[in-house]
N, C-alpha and C positions, 0 to 999 in steps of 0.2 A: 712570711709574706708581709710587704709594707701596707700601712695602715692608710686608708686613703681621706685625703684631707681637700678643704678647700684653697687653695693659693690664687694668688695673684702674677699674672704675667700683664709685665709693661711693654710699651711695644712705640713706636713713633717713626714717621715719617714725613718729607717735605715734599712738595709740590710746584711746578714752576707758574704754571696759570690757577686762575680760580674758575673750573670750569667743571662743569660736572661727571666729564669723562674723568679728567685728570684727577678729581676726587674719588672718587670708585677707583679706575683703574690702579692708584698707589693703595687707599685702602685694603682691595683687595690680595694684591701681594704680598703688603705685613701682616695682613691676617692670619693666610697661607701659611707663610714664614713662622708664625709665632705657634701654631698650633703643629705643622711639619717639626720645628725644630725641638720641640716636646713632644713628640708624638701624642697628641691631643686629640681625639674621635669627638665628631660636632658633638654626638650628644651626651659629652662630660662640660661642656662649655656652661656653668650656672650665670653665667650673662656679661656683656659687653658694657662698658662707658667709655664713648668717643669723646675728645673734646677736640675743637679750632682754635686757631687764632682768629681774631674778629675779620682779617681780610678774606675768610675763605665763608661764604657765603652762597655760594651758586649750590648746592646740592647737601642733603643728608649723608656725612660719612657712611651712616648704617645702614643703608640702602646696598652698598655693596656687600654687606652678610646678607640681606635678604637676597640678591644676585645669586649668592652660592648655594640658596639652596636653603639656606637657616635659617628657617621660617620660625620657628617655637623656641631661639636663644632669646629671653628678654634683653632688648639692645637700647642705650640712653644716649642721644647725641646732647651736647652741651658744648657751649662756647669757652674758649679760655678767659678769664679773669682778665684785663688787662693790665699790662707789664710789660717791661724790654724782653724781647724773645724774640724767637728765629721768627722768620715772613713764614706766613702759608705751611703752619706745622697742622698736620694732627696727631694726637695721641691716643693710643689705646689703654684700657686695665683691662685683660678679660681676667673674668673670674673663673675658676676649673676645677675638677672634682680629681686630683692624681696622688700617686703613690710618692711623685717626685718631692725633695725639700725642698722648703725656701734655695738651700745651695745648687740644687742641681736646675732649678729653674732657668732655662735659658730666655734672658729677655731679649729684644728685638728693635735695634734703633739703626733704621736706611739713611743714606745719604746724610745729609747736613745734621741730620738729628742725633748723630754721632756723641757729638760734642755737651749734647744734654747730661749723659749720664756716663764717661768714658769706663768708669768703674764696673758696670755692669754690661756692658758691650759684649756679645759673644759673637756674634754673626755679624759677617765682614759682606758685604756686597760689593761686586765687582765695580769700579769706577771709571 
């Protein structure tokens, strides 16, 4: 039996408005994604760090974990650092309690955010 560790899944996606729907609503489906694509049960989830870009402003990323239901993940929204970067990104790190390696770790970058980490790209979403 594999030994169960803490890891790190990274996860990002982009946005076309800065609007609170659109902020949740993409939120929401990487999150899905990231914990789907590791079969990940909320309550292995030991907690969330969102960050934005400075244009994304209208809403708390982590409001859409609290949406699904993830009331007791500790979840930290924070701003990107400022620097050339994609418009209207955010990013995830959840942290997770699994049996999986760092190798087997499937991370999670939608749309545009592709381009951030192409090395670590597993999951292709429909374009």
């Amino acid at each position: 039996m594999s030994e169960i560790r803490v890891r790190g899944i990274r996860g990002a996606t982009s946005v076309t408005q800065n609007t609170p729907e659109a902020i949740w609503e993409a939120t929401s489906q990487l999150l899905l994604k990231m914990t789907g694509e590791n079969n990940i049960p909320v309550d292995d989830i030991v907690s969330i760090i969102f960050s934005t870009t400075g244009d994304l402003n209208a809403a708390f990323p982590a409001k859409a974990a609290r949406d699904l239901g993830w009331q007791y993940v500790p979840l930290l929204d924070v701003q990107q650092y400022e620097a050339p970067d994609l418009p209207r990104t955010i990013r995830v790190l959840m942290h997770v309690n699994t049996p999986l390696s760092q190798q087997q770790i499937r991370h999670i970058y939608l749309g545009q955010t592709k381009q951030l980490r192409p090395d670590l790209v597993h999951f292709r979403d429909k374009e």
